[in-house]
C-alpha positions, 0 to 999 in steps of 0.5 A: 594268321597273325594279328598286327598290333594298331598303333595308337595315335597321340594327336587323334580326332578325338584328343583334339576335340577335348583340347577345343573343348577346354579351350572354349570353356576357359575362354568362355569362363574368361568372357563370363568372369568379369575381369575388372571387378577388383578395380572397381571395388576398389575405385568404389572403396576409394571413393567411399572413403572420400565421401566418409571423410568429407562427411566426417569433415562437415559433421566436425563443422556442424558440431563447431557451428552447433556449440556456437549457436549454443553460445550464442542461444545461452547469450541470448537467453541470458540478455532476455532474462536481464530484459525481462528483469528490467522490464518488471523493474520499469513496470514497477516503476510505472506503477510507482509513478502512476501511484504518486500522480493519482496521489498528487491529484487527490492531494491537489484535489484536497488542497483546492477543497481546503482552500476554499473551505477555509477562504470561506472560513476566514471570511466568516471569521473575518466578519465575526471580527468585524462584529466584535470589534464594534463592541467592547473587548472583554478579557476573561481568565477562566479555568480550561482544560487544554484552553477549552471552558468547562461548563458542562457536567456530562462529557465524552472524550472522542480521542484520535487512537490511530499511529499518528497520534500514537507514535508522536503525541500520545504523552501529550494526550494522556497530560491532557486527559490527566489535566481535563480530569482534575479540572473538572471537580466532579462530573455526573456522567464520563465515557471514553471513546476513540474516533470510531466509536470504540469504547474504552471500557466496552462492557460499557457501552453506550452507557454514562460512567460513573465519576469517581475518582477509583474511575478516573485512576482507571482511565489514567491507567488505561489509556497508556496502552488503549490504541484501538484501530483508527481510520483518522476520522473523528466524525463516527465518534461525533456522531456515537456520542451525539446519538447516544449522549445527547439527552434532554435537560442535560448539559454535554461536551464533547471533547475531540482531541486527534491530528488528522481528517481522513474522510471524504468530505469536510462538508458532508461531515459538518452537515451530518454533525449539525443535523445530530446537534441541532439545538431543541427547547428540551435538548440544548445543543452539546458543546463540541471542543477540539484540540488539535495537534501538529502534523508528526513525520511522515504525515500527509499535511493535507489531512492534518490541514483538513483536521484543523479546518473542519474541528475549527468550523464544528467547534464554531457552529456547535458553542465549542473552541478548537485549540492548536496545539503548537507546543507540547510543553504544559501551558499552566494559564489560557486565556480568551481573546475575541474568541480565541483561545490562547496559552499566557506564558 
């Protein structure tokens, strides 16, 4: 039997399912893939370049607009360092101006005080006037020391050692000790002071000295360069030489040579000196003598005023003279007037 050879088919059933087949699998691949993906990134990209140069844009303004309020913050802090500069400088101002008007009125404050000291220092005066006009004027020559009469044979010196005196009339004090020392032919008891009390030879303190001329070549010596600290306020030395000097039975004098009254009242140091003065049957009353000088430069007026004021009326009250010195030049003869003691040229 022969066999017959079966022709293969080349578009068979089977051959055409496998065609559908992979047909549908690209196509289900074509749905599945998303075509327009690159388009988007793209898009996407695009965009996000925008956006980065527009912040790049803003952050370039930012920065601009940084480095001015920078500026403008330095200015500012350099227009409050210049505020605060003058801030300080007119509450220093303030504080000057506040300082000088308390000044002033402490200044007007003495002024009216002084003024009525002495309006009532000049009507006492002028009564004394009255007095002795009544009676026969005398005009007597006598030996002084500065103008001041030398009748005792104790004496402190109570001498004013503050800038004032130091830096203006100091020459002029020591001519005047100098002068007050050869007067006197020899005194039984001499100590030195300045207006505070401070002694001139402190190790010998609140006791007499005893004169000799090697003593008084000393205090020559030493005065020079003798400027103790001074409060311009000659009442302590008043007061020191009155309770530790002023003793029974014996003649004193107390010399106050000074330019300045610094205290706090005239009135209350005269009361307080003529308490320590007051005369007894055992313990006369010490001679108070004053010299005063002139107001120097860049001295209150004022206390220079009060100085003249108050050793006028301490010298009245306790048997002394107050002279004023006007001029430094040595005044070789003084003379008394009606009380008043005066240089005869």
């Amino acid at each position: 039997m022969k066999l017959r050879r079966r022709e293969a088919e080349v578009f068979s059933l089977s051959f055409l399912d496998c065609i559908c087949c992979g047909f549908g699998a690209i196509i289900l691949l074509l749905v599945l893939t998303d075509v327009d993906q690159p388009v988007v990134i793209e898009r996407a990209t695009e965009s996000m370049n925008a956006q980065i140069l527009k912040l790049q844009q803003e952050l370039f303004t930012l920065r601009g607009e940084t480095d001015e309020l920078h500026r403008e913050l330095r200015g500012r802090i350099t227009e409050l360092r210049k505020q605060t500069t003058n801030l300080v400088r007119l509450q220093s101002d303030l504080t000057n101006a506040q300082g000088e008007y308390t000044a002033n009125s402490s200044e007007a404050q003495v002024a009216s005080i002084v003024e009525n000291e002495l309006v009532a220092a000049y009507q006492e005066l002028t009564a004394e006037m009255e007095r002795l006009q009544k009676q026969p004027r005398k005009r007597t020559v006598q030996p002084a020391a500065g103008g001041i009469p030398i009748d005792s044979e104790y004496v402190v010196f109570v001498i004013d050692t503050s800038p004032s005196m130091v830096n203006d009339h100091w020459q002029a004090t020591v001519k005047i000790m100098s002068e007050a020392l050869d007067i006197y032919p020899r005194l039984k008891g001499l100590q030195v002071i300045n207006d505070q009390g401070r002694y001139m030879f402190e190790d010998q303190s609140g006791k007499w000295l005893t004169d000799s001329d090697k003593l008084r070549d000393r205090i020559r010596q030493r005065l020079p360069s003798w400027t103790p600290f001074s409060r311009s306020d000659p009442v302590p030395g008043i007061r020191l030489a009155l309770q530790q000097f002023r003793r029974p039975d014996e003649r004193l004098s107390v010399y106050v040579i000074g330019d300045e009254f610094a205290g706090d009242s005239m009135q209350v140091a005269l009361d307080s000196i003529n308490r320590l003065n007051v005369a007894e049957p055992k313990r006369p009353r010490a001679r108070i003598h004053a010299i005063g000088f002139p107001a120097g430069a860049g001295m209150s007026p004022f206390t220079n005023v009060q100085f003249s004021a108050l050793m006028r009326l301490v010298t009245a009250q306790n048997g002394g003279t107050f002279v004023g010195v006007t001029s430094e030049k040595r005044c070789l003869t003084f003379v008394q007037i009606l009380g008043t003691t005066q240089c005869r040229e």
